[in-house]
TIROMI-928167 format. One record per atom (N, C-alpha, C, O): residue number from 1; atom name; x, y, z. Coordinates in nm, 3 decimals, always signed. Example, Ala and Ser with C-alpha at 12.3 -4.5 7.8 and 13.67 -1.06 7.14 Angstrom:
BEGIN
<r pos="1" site="N" u="+1.319" v="-0.569" w="+0.780"/>
<r pos="1" site="CA" u="+1.230" v="-0.450" w="+0.780"/>
<r pos="1" site="C" u="+1.320" v="-0.330" w="+0.780"/>
<r pos="1" site="O" u="+1.424" v="-0.332" w="+0.846"/>
<r pos="2" site="N" u="+1.285" v="-0.225" w="+0.708"/>
<r pos="2" site="CA" u="+1.367" v="-0.106" w="+0.714"/>
<r pos="2" site="C" u="+1.290" v="+0.003" w="+0.787"/>
<r pos="2" site="O" u="+1.341" v="+0.114" w="+0.804"/>
END
This chain:
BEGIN
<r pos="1" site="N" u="+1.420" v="-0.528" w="-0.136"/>
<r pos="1" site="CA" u="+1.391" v="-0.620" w="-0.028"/>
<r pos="1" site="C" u="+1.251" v="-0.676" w="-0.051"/>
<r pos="1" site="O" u="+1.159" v="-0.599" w="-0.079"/>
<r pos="2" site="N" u="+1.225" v="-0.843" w="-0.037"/>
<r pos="2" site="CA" u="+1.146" v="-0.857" w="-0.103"/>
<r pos="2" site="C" u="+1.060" v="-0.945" w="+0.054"/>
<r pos="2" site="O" u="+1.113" v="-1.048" w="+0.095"/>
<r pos="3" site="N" u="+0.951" v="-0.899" w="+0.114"/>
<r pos="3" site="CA" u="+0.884" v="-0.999" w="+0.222"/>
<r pos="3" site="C" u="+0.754" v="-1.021" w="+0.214"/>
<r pos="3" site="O" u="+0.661" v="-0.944" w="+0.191"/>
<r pos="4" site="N" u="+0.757" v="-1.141" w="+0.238"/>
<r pos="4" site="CA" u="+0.624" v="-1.224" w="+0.223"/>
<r pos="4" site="C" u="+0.557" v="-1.232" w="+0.339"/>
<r pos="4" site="O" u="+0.633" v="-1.272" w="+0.427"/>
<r pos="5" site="N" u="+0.420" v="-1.205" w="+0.387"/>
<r pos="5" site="CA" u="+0.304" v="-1.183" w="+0.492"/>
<r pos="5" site="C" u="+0.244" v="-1.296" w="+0.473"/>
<r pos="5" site="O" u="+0.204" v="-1.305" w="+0.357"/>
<r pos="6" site="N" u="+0.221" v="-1.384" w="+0.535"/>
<r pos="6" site="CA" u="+0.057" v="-1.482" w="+0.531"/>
<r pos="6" site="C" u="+0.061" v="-1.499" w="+0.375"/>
<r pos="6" site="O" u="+0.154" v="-1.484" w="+0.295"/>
<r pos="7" site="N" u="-0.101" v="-1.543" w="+0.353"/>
<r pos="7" site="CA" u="-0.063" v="-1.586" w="+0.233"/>
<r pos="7" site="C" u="-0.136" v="-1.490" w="+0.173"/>
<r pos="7" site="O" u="-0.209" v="-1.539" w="+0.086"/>
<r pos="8" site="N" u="-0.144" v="-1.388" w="+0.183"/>
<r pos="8" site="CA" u="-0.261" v="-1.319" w="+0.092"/>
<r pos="8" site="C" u="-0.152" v="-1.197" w="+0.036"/>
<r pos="8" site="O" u="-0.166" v="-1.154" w="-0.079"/>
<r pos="9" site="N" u="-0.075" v="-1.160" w="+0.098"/>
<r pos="9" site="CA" u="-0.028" v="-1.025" w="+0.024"/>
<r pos="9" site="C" u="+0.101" v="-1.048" w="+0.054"/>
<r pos="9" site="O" u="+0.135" v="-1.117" w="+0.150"/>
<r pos="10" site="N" u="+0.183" v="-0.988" w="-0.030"/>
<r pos="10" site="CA" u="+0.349" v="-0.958" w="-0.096"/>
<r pos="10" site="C" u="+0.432" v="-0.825" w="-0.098"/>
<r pos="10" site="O" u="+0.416" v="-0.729" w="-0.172"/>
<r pos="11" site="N" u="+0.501" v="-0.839" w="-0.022"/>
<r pos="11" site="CA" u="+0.523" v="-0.629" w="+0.031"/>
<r pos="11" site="C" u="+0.719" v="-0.611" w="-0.084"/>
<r pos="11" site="O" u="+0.829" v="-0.606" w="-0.030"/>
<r pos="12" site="N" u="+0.705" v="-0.608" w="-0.172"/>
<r pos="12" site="CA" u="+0.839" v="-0.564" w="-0.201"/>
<r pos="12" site="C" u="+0.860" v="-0.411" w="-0.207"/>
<r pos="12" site="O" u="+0.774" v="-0.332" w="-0.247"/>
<r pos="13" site="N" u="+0.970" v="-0.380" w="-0.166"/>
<r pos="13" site="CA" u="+1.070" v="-0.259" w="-0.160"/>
<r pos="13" site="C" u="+1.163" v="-0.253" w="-0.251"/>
<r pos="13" site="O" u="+1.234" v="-0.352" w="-0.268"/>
<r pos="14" site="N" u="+1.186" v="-0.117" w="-0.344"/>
<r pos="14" site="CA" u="+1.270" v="-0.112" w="-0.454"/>
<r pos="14" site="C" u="+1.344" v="+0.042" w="-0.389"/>
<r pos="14" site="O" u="+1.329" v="+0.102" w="-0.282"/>
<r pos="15" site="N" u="+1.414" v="+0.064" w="-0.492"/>
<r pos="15" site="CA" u="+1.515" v="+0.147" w="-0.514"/>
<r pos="15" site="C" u="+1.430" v="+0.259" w="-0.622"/>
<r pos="15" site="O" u="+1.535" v="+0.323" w="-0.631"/>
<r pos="16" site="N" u="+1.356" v="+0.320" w="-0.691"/>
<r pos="16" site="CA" u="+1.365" v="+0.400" w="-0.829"/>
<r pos="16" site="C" u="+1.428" v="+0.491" w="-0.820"/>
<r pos="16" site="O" u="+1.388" v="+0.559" w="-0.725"/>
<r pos="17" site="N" u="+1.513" v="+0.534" w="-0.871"/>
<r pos="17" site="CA" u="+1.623" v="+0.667" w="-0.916"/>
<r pos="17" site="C" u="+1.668" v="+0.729" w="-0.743"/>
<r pos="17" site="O" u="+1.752" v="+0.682" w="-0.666"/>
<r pos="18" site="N" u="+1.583" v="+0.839" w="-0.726"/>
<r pos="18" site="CA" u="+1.572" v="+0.865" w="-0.579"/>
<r pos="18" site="C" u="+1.474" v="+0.842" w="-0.506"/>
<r pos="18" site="O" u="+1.457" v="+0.892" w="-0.395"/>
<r pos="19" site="N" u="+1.379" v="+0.744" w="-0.576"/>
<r pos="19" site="CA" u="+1.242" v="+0.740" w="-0.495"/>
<r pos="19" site="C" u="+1.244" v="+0.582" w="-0.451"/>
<r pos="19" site="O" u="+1.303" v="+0.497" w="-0.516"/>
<r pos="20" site="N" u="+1.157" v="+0.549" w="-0.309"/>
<r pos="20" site="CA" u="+1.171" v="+0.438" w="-0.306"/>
<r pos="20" site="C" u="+1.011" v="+0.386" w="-0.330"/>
<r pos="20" site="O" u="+0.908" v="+0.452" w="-0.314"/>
<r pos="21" site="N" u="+1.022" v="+0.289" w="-0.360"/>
<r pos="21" site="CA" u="+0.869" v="+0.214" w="-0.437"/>
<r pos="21" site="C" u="+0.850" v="+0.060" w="-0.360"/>
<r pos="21" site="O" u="+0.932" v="-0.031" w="-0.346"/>
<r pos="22" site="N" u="+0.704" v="+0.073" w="-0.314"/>
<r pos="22" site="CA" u="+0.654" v="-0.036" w="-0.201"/>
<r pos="22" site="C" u="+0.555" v="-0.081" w="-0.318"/>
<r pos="22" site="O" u="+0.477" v="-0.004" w="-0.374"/>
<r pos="23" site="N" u="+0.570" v="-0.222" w="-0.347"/>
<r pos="23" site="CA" u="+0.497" v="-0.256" w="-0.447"/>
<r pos="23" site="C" u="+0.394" v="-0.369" w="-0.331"/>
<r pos="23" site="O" u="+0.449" v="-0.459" w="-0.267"/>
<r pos="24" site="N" u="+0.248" v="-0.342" w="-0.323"/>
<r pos="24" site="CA" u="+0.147" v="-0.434" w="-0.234"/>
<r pos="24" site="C" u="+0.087" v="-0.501" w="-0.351"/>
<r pos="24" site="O" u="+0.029" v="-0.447" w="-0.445"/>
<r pos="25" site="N" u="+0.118" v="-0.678" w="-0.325"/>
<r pos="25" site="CA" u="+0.031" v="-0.796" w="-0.440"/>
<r pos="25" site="C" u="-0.054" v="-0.838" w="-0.361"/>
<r pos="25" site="O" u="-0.013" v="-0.854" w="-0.246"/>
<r pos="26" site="N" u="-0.158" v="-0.863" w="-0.380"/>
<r pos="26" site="CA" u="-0.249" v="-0.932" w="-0.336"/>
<r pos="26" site="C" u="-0.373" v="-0.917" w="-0.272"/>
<r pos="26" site="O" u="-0.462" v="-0.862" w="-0.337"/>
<r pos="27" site="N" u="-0.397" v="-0.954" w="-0.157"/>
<r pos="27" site="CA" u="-0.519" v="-0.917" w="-0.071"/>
<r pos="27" site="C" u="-0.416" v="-0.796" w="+0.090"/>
<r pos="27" site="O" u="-0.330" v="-0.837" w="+0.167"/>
<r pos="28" site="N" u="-0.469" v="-0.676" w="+0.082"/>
<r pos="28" site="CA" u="-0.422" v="-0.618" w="+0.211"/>
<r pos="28" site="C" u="-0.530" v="-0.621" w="+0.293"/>
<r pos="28" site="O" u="-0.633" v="-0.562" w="+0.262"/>
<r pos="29" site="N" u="-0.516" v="-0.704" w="+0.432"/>
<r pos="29" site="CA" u="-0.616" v="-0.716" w="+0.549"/>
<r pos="29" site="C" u="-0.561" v="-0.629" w="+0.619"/>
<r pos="29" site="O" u="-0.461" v="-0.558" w="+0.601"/>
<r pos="30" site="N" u="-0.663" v="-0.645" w="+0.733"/>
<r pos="30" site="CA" u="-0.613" v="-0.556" w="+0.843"/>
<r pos="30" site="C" u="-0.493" v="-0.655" w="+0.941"/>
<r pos="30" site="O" u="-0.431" v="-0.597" w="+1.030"/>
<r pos="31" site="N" u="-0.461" v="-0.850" w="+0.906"/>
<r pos="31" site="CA" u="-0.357" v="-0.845" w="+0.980"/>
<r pos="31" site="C" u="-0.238" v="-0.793" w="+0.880"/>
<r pos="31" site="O" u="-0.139" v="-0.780" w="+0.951"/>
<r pos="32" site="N" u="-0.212" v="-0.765" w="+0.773"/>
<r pos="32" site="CA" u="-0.105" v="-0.744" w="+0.706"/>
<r pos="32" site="C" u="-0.036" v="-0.609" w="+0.708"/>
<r pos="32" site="O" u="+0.081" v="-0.575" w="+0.688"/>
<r pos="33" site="N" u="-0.178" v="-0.525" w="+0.747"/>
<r pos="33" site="CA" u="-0.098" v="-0.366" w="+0.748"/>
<r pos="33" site="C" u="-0.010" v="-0.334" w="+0.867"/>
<r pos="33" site="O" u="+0.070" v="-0.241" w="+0.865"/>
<r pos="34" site="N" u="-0.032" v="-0.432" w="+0.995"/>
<r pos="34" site="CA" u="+0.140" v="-0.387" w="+1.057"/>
<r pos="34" site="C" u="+0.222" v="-0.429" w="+0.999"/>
<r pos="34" site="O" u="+0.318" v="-0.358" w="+1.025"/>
<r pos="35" site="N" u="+0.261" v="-0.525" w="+0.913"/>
<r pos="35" site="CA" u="+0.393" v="-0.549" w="+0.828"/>
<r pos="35" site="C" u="+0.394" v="-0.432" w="+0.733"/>
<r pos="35" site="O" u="+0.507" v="-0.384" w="+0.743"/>
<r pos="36" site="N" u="+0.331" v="-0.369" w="+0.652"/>
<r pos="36" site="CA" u="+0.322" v="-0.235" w="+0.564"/>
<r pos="36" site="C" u="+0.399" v="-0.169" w="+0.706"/>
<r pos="36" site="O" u="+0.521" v="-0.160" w="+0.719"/>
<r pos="37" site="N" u="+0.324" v="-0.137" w="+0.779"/>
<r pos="37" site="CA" u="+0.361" v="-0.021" w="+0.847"/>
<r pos="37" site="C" u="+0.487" v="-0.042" w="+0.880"/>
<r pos="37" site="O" u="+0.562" v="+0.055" w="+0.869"/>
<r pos="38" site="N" u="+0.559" v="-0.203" w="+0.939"/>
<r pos="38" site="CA" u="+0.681" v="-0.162" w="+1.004"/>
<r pos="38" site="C" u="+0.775" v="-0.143" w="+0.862"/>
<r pos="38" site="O" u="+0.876" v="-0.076" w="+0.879"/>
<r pos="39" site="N" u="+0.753" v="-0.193" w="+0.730"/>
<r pos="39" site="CA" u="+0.828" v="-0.170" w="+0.631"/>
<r pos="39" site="C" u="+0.852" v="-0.041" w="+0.562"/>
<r pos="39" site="O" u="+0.929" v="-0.009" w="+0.471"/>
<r pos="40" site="N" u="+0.729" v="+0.048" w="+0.660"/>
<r pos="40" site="CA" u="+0.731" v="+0.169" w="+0.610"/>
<r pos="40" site="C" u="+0.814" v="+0.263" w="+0.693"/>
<r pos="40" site="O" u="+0.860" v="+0.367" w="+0.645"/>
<r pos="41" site="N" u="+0.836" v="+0.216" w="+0.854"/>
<r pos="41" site="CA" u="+0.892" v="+0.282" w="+0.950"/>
<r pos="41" site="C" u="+1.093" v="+0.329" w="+0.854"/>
<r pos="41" site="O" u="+1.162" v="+0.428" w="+0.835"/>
<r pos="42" site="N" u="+1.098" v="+0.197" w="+0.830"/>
<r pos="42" site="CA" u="+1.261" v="+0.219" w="+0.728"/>
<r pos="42" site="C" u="+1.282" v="+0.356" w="+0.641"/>
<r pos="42" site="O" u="+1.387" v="+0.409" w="+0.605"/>
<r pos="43" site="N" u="+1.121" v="+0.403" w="+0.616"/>
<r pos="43" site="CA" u="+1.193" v="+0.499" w="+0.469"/>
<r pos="43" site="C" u="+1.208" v="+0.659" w="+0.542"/>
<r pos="43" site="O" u="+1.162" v="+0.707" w="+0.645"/>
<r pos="44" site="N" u="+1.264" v="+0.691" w="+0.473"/>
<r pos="44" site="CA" u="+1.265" v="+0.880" w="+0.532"/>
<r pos="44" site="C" u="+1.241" v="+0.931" w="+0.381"/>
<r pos="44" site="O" u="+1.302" v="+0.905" w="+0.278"/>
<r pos="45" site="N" u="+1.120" v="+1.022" w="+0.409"/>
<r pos="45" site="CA" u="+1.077" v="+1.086" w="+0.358"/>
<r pos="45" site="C" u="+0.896" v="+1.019" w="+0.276"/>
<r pos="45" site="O" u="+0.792" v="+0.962" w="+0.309"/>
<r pos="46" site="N" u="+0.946" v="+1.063" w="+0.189"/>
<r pos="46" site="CA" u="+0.819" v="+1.047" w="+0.086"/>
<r pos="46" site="C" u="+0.835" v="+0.895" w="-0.052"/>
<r pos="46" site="O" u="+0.936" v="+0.875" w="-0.119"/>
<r pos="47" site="N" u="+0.728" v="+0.824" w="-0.058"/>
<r pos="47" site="CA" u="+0.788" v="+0.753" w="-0.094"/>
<r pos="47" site="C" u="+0.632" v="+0.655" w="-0.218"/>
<r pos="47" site="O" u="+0.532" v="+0.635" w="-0.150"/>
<r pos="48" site="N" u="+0.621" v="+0.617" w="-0.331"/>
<r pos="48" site="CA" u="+0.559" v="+0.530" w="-0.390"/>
<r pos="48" site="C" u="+0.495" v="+0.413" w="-0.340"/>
<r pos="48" site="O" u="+0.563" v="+0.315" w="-0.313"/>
<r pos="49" site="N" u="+0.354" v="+0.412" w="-0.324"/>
<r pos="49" site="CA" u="+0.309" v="+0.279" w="-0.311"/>
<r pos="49" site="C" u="+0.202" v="+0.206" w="-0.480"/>
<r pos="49" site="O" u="+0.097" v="+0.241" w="-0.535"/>
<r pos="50" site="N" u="+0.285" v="+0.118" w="-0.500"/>
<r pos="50" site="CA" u="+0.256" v="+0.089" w="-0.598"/>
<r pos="50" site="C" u="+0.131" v="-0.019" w="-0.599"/>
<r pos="50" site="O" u="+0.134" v="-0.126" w="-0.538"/>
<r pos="51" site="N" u="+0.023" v="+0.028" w="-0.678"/>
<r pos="51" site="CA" u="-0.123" v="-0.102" w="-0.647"/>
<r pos="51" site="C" u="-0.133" v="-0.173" w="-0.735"/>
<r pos="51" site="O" u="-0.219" v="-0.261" w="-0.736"/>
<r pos="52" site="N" u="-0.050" v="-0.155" w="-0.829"/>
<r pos="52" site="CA" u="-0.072" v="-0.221" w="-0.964"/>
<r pos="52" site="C" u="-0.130" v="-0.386" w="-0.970"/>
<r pos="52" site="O" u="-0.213" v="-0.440" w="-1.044"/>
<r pos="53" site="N" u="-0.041" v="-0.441" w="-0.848"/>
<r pos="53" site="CA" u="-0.070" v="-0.611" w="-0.805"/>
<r pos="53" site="C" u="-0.158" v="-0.625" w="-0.689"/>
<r pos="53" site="O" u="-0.173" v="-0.732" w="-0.629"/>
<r pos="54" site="N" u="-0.211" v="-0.523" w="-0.660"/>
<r pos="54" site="CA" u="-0.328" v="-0.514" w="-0.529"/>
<r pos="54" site="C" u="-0.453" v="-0.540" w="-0.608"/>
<r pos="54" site="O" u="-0.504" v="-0.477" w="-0.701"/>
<r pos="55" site="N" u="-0.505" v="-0.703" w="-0.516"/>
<r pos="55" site="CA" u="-0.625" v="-0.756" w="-0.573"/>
<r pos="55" site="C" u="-0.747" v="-0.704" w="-0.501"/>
<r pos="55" site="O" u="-0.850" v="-0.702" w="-0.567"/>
<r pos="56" site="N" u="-0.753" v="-0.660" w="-0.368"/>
<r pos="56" site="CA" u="-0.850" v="-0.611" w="-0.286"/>
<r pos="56" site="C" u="-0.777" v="-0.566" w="-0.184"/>
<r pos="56" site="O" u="-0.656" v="-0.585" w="-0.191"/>
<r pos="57" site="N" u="-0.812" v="-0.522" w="-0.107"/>
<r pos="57" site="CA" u="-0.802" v="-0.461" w="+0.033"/>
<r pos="57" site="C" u="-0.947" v="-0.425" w="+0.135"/>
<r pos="57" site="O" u="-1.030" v="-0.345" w="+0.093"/>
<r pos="58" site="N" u="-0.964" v="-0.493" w="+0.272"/>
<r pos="58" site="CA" u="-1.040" v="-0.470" w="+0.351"/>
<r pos="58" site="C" u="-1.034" v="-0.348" w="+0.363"/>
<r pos="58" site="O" u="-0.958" v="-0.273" w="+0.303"/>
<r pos="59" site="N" u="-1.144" v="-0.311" w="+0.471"/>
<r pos="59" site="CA" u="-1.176" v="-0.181" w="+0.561"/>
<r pos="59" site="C" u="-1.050" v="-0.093" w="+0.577"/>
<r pos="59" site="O" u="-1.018" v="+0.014" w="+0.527"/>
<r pos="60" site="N" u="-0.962" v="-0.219" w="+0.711"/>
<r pos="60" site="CA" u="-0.860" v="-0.153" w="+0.748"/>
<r pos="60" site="C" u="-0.737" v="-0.101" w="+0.627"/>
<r pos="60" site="O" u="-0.666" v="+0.000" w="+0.630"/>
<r pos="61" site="N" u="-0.745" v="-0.208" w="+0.528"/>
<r pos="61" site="CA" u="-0.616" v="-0.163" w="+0.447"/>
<r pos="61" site="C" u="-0.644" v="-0.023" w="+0.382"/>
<r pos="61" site="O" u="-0.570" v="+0.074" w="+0.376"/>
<r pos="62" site="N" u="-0.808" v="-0.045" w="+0.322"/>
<r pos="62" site="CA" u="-0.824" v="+0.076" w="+0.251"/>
<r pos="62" site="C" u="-0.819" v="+0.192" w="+0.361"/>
<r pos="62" site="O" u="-0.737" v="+0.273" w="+0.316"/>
<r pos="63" site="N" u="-0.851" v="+0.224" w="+0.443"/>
<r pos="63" site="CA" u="-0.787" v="+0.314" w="+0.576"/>
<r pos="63" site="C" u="-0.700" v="+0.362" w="+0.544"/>
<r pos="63" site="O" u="-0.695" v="+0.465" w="+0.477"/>
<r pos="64" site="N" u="-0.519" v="+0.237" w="+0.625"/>
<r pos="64" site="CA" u="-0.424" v="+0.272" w="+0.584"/>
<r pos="64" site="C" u="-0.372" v="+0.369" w="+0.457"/>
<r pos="64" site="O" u="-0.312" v="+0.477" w="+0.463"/>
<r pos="65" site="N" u="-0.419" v="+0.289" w="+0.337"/>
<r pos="65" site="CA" u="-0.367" v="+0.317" w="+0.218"/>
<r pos="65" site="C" u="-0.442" v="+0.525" w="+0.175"/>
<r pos="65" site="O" u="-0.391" v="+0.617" w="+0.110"/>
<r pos="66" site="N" u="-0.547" v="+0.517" w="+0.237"/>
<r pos="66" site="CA" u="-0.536" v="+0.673" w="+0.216"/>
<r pos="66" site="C" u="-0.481" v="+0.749" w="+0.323"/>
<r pos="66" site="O" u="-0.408" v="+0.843" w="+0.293"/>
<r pos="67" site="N" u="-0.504" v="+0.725" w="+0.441"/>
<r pos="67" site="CA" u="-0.398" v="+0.790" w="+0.574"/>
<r pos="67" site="C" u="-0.251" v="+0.778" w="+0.464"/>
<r pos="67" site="O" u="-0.200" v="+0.889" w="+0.449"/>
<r pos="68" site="N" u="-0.199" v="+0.697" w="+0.410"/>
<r pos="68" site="CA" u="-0.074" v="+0.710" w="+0.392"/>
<r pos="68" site="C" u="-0.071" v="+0.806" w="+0.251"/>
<r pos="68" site="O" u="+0.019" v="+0.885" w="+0.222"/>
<r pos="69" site="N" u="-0.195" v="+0.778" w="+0.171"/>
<r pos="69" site="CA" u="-0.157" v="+0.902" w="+0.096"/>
<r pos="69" site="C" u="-0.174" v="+1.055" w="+0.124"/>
<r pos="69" site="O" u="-0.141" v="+1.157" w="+0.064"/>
<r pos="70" site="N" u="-0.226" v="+1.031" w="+0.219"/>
<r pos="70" site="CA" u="-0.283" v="+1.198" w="+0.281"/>
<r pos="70" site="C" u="-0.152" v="+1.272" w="+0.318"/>
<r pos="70" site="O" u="-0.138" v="+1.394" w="+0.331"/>
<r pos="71" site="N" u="-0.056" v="+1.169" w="+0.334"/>
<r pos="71" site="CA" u="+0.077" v="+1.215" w="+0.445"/>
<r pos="71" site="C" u="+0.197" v="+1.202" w="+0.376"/>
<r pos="71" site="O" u="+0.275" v="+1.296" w="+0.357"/>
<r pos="72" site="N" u="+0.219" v="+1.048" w="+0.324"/>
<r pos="72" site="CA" u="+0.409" v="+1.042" w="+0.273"/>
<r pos="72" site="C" u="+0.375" v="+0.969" w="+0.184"/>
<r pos="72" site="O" u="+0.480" v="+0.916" w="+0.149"/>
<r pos="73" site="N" u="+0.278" v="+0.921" w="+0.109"/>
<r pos="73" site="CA" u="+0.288" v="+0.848" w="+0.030"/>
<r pos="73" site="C" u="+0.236" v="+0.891" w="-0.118"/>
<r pos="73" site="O" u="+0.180" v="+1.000" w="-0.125"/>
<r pos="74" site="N" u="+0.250" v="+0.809" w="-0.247"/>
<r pos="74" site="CA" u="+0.152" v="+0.882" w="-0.377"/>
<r pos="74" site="C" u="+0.108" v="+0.760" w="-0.431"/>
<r pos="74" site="O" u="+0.207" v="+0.711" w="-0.484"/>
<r pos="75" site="N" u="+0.012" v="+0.684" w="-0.445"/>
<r pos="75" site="CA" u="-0.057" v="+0.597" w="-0.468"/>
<r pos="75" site="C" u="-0.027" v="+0.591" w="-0.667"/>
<r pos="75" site="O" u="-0.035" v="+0.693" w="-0.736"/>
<r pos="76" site="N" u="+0.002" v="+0.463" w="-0.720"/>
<r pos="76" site="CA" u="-0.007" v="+0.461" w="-0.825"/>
<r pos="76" site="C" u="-0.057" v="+0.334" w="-0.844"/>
<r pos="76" site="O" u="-0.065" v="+0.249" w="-0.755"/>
<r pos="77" site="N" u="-0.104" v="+0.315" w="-1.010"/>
<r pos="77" site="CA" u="-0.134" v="+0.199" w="-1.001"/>
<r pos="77" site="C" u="-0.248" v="+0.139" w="-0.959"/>
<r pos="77" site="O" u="-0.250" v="+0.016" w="-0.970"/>
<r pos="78" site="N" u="-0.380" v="+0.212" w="-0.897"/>
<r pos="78" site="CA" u="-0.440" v="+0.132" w="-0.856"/>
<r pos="78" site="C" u="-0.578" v="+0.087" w="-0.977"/>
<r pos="78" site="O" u="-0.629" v="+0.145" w="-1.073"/>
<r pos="79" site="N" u="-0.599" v="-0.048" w="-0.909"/>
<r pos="79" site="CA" u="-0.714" v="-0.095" w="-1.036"/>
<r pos="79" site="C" u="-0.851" v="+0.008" w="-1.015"/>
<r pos="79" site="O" u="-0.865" v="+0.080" w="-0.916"/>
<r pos="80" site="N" u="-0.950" v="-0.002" w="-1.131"/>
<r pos="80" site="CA" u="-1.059" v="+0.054" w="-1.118"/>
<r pos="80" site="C" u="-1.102" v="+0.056" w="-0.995"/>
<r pos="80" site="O" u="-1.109" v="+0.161" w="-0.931"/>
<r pos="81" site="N" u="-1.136" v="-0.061" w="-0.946"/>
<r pos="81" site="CA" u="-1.201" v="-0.148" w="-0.878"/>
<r pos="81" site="C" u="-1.169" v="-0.050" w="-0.719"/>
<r pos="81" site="O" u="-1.246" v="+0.024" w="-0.658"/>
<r pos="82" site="N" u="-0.991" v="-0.100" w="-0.682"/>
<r pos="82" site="CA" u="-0.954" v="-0.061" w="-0.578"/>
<r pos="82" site="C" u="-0.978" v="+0.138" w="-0.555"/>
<r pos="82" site="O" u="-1.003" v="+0.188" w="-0.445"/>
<r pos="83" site="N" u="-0.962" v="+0.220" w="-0.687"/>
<r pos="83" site="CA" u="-0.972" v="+0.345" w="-0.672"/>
<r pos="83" site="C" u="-1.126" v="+0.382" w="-0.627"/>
<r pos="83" site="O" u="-1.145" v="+0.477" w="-0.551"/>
<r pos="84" site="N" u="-1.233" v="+0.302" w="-0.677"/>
<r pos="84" site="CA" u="-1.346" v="+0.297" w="-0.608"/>
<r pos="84" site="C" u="-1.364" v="+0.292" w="-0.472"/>
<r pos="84" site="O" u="-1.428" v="+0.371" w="-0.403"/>
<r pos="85" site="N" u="-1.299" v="+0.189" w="-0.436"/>
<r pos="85" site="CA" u="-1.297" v="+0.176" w="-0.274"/>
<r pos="85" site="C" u="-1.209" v="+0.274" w="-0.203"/>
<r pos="85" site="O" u="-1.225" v="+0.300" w="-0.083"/>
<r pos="86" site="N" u="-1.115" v="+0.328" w="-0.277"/>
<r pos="86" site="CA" u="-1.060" v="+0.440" w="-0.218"/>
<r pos="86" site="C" u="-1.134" v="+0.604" w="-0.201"/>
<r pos="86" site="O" u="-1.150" v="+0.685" w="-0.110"/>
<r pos="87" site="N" u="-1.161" v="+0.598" w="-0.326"/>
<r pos="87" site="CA" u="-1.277" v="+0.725" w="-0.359"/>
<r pos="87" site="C" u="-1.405" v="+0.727" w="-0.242"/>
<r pos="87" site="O" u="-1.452" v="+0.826" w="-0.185"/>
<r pos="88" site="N" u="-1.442" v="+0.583" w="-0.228"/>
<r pos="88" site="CA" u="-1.606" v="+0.571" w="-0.111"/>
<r pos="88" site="C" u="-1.555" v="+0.598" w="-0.004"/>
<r pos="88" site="O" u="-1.627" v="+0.676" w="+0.060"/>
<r pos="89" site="N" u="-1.441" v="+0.565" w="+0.059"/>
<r pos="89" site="CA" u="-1.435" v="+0.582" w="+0.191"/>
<r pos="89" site="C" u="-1.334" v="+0.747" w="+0.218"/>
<r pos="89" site="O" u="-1.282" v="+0.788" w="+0.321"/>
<r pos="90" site="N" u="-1.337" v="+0.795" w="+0.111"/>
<r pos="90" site="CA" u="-1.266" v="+0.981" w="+0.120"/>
<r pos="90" site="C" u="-1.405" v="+0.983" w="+0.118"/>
<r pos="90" site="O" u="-1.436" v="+0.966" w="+0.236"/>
<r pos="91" site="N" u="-1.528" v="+0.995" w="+0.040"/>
<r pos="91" site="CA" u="-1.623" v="+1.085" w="+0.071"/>
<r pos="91" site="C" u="-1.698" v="+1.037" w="+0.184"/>
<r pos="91" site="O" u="-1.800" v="+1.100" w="+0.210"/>
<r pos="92" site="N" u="-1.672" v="+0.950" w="+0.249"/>
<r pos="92" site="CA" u="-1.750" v="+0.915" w="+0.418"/>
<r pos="92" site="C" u="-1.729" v="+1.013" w="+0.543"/>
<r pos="92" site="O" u="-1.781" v="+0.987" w="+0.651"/>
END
């Protein structure tokens, strides 16, 4: 399932084997992460968020994106850049 947010970011949903994989392109703001979230309400269980096409992410996304790995999610993929901003705001 493939949905498009505003113009900054791109939320597709896949299938892998038994895992399901949320691929985020672009810029994640803080208006885009209720569309993450309600696309995330669909899955049961545990599930891939893929950063590979994640160009930045604000405050709020970078938030989200570790709350969600703390809990159901496993982060792959992310650029230097973005694992930095993930890394600064775990040691805050």
């Amino acid at each position: 399932m493939l949905k498009r947010t505003g113009m900054t970011v791109r939320i597709a949903t896949t299938i892998a084997g038994e895992r399901t994989v949320i691929q985020i392109a672009g810029r994640l703001d803080s208006r885009e992460v209720p569309e993450l979230d309600r696309e995330i309400r669909s899955i049961v269980g545990r599930f891939v968020l893929d950063l590979s096409e994640l160009i930045s992410a604000d405050e709020a996304g970078i938030k989200r994106l570790r709350e969600l790995a703390s809990s159901v999610a496993e982060l792959r993929g992310a650029s230097h850049y973005l694992q930095i901003l993930l890394d600064v705001k775990e040691a805050e």
